[in-house]
MITORDO-37370 format. One record per residue (C-alpha): z, y negated, x negated. Coordinates in Angstrom, 3 decimals. Layout:
<sites>
         w         v         u
         Z         Y         X
...
</sites>
This chain:
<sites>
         w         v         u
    89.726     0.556  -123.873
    91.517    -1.323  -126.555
    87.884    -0.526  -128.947
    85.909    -0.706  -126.606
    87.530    -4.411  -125.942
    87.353    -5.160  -129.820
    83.551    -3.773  -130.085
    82.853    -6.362  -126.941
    84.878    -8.623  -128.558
    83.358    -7.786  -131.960
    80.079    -8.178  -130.616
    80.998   -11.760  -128.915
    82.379   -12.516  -132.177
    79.211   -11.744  -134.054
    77.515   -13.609  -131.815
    79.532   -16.508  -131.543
    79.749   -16.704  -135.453
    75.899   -16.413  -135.152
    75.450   -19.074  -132.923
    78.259   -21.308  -134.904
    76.053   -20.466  -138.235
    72.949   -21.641  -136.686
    74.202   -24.901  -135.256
    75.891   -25.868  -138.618
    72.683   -24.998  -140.529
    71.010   -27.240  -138.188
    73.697   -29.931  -138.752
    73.428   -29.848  -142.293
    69.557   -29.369  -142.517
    69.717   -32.528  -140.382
    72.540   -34.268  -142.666
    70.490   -33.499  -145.706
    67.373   -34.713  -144.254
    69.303   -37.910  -143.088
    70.816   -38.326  -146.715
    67.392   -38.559  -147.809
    66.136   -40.609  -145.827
    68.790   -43.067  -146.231
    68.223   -42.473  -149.421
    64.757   -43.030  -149.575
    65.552   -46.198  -147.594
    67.720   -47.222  -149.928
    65.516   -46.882  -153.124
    63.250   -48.845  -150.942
    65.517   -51.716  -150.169
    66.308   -51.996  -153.682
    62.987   -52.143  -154.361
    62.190   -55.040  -152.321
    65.461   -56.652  -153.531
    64.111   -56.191  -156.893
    60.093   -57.385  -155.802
    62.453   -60.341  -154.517
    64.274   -61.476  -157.269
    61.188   -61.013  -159.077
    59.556   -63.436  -156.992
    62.690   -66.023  -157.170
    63.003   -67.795  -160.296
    66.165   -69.585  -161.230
    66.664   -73.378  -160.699
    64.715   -75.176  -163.448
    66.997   -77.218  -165.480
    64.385   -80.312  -165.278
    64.650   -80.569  -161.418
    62.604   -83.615  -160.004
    64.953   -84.565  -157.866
    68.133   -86.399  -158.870
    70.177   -89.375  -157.284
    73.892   -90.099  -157.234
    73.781   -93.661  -156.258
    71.502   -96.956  -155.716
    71.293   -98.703  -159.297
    70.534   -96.468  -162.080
    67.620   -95.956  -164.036
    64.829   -95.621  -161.304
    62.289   -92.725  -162.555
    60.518   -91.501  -159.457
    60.055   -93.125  -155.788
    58.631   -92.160  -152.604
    57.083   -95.095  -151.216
    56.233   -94.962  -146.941
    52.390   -95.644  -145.791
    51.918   -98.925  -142.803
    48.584   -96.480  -141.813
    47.982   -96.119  -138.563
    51.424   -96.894  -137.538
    51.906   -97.674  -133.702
    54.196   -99.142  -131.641
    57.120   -96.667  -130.628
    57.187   -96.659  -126.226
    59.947   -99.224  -125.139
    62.155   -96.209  -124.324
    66.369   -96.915  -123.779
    67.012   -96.282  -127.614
    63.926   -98.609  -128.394
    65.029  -101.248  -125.998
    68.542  -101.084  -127.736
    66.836  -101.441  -131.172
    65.208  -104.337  -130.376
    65.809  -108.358  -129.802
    64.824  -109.361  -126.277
    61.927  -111.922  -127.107
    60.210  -108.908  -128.665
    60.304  -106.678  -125.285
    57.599  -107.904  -123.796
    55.458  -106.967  -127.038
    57.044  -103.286  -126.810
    55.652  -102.879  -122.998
    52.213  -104.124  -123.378
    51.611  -102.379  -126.866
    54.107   -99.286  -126.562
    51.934   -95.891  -128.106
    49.014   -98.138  -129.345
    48.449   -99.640  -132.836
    50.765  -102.753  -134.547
    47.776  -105.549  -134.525
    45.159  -104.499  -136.953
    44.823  -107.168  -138.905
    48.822  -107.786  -139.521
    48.461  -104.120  -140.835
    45.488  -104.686  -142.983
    47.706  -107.091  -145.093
    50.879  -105.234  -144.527
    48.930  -101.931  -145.915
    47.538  -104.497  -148.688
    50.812  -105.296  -149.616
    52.603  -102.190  -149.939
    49.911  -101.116  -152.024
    50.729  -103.870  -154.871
    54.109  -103.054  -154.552
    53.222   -99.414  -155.532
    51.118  -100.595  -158.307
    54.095  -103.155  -159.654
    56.357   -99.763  -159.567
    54.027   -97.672  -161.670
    53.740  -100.808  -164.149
    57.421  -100.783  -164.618
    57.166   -97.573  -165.661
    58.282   -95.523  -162.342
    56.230   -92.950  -160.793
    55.141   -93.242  -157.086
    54.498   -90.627  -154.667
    53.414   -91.181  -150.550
    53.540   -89.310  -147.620
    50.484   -87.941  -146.110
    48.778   -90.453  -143.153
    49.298   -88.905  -140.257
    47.264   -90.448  -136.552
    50.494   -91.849  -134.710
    48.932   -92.403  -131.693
    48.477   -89.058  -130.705
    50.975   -87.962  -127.702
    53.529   -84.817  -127.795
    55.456   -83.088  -125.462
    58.602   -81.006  -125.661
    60.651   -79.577  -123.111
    62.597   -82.654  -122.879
    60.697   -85.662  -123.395
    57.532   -87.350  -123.853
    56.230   -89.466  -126.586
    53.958   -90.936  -129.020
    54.656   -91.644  -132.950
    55.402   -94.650  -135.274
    54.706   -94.332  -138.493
    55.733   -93.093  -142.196
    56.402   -96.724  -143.438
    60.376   -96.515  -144.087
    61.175   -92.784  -146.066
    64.427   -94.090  -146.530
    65.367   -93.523  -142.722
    64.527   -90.212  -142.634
    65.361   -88.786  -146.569
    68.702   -89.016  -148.567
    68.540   -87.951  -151.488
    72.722   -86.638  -153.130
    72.450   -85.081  -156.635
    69.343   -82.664  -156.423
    69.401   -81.920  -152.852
    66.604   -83.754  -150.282
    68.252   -84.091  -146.494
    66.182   -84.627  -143.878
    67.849   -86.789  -141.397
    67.169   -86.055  -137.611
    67.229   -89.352  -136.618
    67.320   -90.728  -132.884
    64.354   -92.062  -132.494
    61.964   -90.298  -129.900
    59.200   -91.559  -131.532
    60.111   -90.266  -134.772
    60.891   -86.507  -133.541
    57.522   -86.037  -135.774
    57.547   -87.988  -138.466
    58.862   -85.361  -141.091
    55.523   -83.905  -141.083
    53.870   -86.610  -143.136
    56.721   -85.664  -146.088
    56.273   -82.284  -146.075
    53.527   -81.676  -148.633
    56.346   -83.577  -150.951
    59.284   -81.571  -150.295
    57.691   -78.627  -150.804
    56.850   -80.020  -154.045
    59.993   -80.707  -154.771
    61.574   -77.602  -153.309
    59.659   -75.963  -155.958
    60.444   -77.910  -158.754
    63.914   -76.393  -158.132
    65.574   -79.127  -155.376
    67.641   -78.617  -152.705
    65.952   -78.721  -149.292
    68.567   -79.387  -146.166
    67.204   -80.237  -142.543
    69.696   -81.172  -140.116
    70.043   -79.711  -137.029
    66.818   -81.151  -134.946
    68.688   -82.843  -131.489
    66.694   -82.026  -129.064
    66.620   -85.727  -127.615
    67.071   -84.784  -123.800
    68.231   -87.297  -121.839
    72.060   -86.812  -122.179
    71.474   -88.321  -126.028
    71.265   -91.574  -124.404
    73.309   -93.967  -122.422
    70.002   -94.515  -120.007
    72.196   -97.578  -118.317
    73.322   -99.244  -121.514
    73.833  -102.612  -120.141
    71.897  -105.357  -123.279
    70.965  -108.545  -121.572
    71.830  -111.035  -124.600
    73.128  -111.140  -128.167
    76.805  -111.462  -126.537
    76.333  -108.728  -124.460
    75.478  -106.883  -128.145
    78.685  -107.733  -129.709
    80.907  -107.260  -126.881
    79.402  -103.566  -126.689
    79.581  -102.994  -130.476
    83.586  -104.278  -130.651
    83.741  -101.791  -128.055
    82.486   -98.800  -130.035
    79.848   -98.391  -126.783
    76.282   -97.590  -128.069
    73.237   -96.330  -126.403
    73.549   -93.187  -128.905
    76.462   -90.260  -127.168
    77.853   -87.721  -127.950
    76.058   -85.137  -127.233
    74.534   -83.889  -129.565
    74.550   -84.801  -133.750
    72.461   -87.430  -134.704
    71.658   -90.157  -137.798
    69.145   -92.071  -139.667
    69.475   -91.330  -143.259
    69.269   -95.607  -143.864
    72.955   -95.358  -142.324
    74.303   -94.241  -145.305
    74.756   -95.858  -148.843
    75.534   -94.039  -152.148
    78.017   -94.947  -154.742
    78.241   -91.718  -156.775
    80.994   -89.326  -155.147
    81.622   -91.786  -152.056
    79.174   -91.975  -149.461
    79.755   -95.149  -146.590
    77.743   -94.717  -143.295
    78.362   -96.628  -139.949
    78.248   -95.463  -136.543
    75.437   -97.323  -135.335
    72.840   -97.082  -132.677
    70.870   -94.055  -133.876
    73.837   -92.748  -135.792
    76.489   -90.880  -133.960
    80.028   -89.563  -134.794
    78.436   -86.170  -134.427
    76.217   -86.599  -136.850
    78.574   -88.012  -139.557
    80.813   -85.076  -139.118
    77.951   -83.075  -139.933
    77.144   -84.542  -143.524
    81.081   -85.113  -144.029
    81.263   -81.257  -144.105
    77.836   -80.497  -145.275
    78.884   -82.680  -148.377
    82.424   -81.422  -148.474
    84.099   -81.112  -151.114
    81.777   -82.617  -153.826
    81.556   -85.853  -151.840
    83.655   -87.998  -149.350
    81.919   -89.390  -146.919
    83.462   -92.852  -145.074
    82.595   -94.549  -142.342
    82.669   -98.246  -142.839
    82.121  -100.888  -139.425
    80.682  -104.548  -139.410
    81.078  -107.296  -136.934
    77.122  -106.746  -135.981
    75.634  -106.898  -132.497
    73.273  -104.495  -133.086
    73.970  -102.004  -136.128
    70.911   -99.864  -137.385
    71.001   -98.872  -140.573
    73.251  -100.028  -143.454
    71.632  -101.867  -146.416
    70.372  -104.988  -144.660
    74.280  -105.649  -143.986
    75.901  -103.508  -146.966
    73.757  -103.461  -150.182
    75.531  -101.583  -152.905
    73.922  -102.977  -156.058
    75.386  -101.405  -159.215
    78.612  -100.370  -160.221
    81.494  -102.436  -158.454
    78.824  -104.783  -156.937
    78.009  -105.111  -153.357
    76.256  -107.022  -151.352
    77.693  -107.968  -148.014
    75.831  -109.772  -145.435
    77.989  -113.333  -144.600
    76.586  -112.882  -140.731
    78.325  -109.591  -140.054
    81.247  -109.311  -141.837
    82.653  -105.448  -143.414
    85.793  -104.646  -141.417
    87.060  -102.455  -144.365
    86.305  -104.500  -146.870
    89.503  -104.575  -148.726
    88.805  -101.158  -149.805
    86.305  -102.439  -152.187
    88.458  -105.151  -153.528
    91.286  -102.688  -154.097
    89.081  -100.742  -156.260
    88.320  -103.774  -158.556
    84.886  -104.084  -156.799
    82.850  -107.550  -156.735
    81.733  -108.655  -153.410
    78.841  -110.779  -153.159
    77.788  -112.473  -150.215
    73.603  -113.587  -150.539
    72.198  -116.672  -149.597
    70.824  -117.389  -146.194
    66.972  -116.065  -145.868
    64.186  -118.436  -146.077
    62.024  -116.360  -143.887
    60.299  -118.765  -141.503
    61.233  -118.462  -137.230
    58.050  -117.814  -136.435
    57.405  -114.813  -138.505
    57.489  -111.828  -136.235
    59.913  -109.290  -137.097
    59.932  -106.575  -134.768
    62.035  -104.158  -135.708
    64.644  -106.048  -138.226
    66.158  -108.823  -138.716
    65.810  -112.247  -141.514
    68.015  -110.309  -143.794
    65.551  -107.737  -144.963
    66.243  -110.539  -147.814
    69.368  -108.512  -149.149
    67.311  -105.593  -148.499
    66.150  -104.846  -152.201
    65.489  -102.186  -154.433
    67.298  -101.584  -158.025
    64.969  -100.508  -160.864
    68.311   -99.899  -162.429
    71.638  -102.498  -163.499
    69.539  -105.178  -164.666
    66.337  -105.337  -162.698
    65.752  -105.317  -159.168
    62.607  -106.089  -156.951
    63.128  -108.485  -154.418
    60.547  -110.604  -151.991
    58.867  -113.494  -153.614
    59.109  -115.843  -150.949
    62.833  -115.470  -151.058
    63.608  -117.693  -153.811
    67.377  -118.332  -152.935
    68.201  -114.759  -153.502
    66.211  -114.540  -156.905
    68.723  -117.232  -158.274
    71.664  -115.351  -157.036
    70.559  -112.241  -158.700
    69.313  -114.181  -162.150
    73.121  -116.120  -162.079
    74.645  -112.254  -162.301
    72.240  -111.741  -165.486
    69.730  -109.188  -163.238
    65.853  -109.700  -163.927
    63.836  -110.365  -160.465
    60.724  -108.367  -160.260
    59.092  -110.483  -157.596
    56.988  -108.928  -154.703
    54.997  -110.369  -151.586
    55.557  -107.735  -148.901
    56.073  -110.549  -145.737
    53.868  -108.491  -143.175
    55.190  -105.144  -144.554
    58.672  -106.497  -143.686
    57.616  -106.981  -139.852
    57.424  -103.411  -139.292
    61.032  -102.774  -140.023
    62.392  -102.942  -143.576
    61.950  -104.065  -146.847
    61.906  -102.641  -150.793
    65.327  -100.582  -150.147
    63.875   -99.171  -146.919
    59.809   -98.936  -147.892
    61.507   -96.166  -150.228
    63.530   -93.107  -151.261
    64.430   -93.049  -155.065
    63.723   -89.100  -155.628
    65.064   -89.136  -159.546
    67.373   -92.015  -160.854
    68.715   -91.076  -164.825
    72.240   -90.590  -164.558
    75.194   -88.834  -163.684
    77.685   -87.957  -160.912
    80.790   -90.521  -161.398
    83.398   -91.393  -158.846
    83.728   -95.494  -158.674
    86.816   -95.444  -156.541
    89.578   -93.575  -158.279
</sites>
């Protein structure tokens, strides 16, 4: 019985180690065809990290694009286009934006064309301006015209465009890098497009390309009951910290930030929100420090017709709305300069800005800067500190929102990254 048990169990035994041998052939058939295939994978991946870095060449030492701050040597420019720019819809951030005898324009010509012949001249001018640049030796690029008029949808709102006039408000330019701002604007959701053809230029030259995070401009961006009624009601708001811009999601105009090499100032304004500082503080981290700077203004939008840095240790500070932190320049040995009043007549429409587009000028580099010919108060000033005035007409250019520091971007400046404050 006891063979007979061991032959059985023999004979299970065999069997069992026949079965085991068969499933552990299969298991390592299957394991070595596995192997290979990873294998095979593997060779592959390298491959196409290899076709990759083939196709990636390094960062060209002459990159295009390079800016640490507003004054030196000006080399290349983007300058915006007045063509076919329209009249943004009097939405809640529009009607915070704007002065009250300027509302009634705003509802009758909201998503159709600024006055044609005001844009003929404005177009005109802008175009001299362009041609003065190249003659001092700087070279110009534009953005692509673009029909404004035409009306988008996205899940959240409604619109139709502006225009491509003012590149500084949606491009800042730190070191080699190009950041698009994503501004507040609903009219402007679009108006990246007409730069792209650059950037991409520029991208391949070997800059930097950063977009901020696109805010999707629902509803909850905006305080849709911020109360404006008069200029008081604007400063009472603003001393307040209340603007029609919230919290909820990151937003800023590029034009709300100035450079002075390693220090960047911005203020929280109407289409700039805390968000979206936090964002560039700690996009820019550590290289740069980024500081937010406040002015006794009723209606802030963008810096640099209230805070004009002008070369090193020179600023220009607007007499009508006072820097609340201004001491921190004067600590640092830096020369505050406070400009004339404009001469701009009353009765020159000004839409979207205010007389002081005066202030609003572009450096060529420490001792030349381009400033509005009809603004002969201001050439003095700047001739008194020893700076050249390279005079330009651009009065109907300036209704549509900005003058030489915001008609541009300054893509390449010569120079180097410096702190000014330490």
């Amino acid at each position: 019985m006891l063979r007979v048990r061991c032959l059985r169990g023999g004979s299970r035994g065999a069997e069992a180690a026949h079965y085991i041998g068969s499933r552990l052939q299969r298991v390592f058939t299957g394991w070595v065809q596995r192997t290979f295939q990873s294998t095979q994978a593997a060779t592959a991946s390298q491959n196409t990290c290899a076709a990759d870095d083939k196709a990636t060449s390094p960062v060209p030492k002459d990159c295009l694009v390079c800016s640490y701050n507003e004054w030196d040597p000006l080399e290349e420019v983007i300058v915006g286009r007045a063509e076919n720019a329209c009249v943004p819809p009097f939405s809640v951030e529009v009607k915070a934006n704007t002065y009250e005898k300027y509302w009634g324009f705003y509802q009758k010509f909201g998503g159709q064309s600024f006055p044609k012949d005001h844009l003929k001249k404005a177009i005109a001018e802008i175009e001299e301006m362009c041609n003065i640049l190249k003659g001092e030796g700087v070279i110009v690029k534009r953005p692509d015209p673009i029909d404004w008029s035409v009306k988008y949808k996205t899940p959240d709102f409604e619109s139709t465009g502006m225009y491509a006039a003012m590149p500084r408000d949606i491009l800042l330019v730190v070191g080699n890098e190009i950041i698009e701002a994503p501004m507040a604007w609903r009219a402007r959701f679009f108006e990246y497009r007409a730069y792209r053809r650059l950037i991409k230029d520029y991208f391949n030259s070997g800059a930097k390309w950063t977009t901020a995070p696109k805010p999707t401009m629902a509803d909850e961006l905006y305080d849709q009951n911020y109360p404006i009624h008069s200029v008081e009601d604007r400063h009472k708001l603003a001393a307040q910290g209340k603007f029609v811009t919230t919290e909820f999601e990151p937003c800023f105009d590029a034009a709300d930030f100035i450079r002075a090499g390693r220090d960047i100032f911005v203020q929280r304004s109407q289409v700039t929100n805390f968000m979206g500082i936090e964002w560039m503080r700690r996009h820019l981290a550590p290289d740069y420090r980024v500081h937010i700077v406040s002015f006794k203004d009723p209606n802030p939008m963008h810096i640099d017709a209230t805070f004009n840095i002008i070369g090193p240790g020179l600023v220009l500070s607007n007499p009508d709305r006072p820097c609340h932190q201004i001491e921190l320049f004067k600590k640092a040995g830096w020369t505050v300069i406070q400009p004339p009043v404009p001469l701009i007549p009353d009765d020159h429409p000004l839409w979207m800005s205010s007389k002081w587009l005066s202030m609003n000028v572009l450096m060529l580099d420490e001792k030349r800067v381009m400033v509005d010919a009809n603004e002969t108060s201001i050439q003095k000033m700047f001739e008194k500190l020893g700076i050249s005035t390279i005079k330009v007409n651009i009065r109907h250019a300036n209704s549509l929102g900005g003058g030489f520091h915001c008609w541009t971007c300054d893509i390449r400046r010569r120079g180097t990254l410096q702190s000014y404050f330490d």
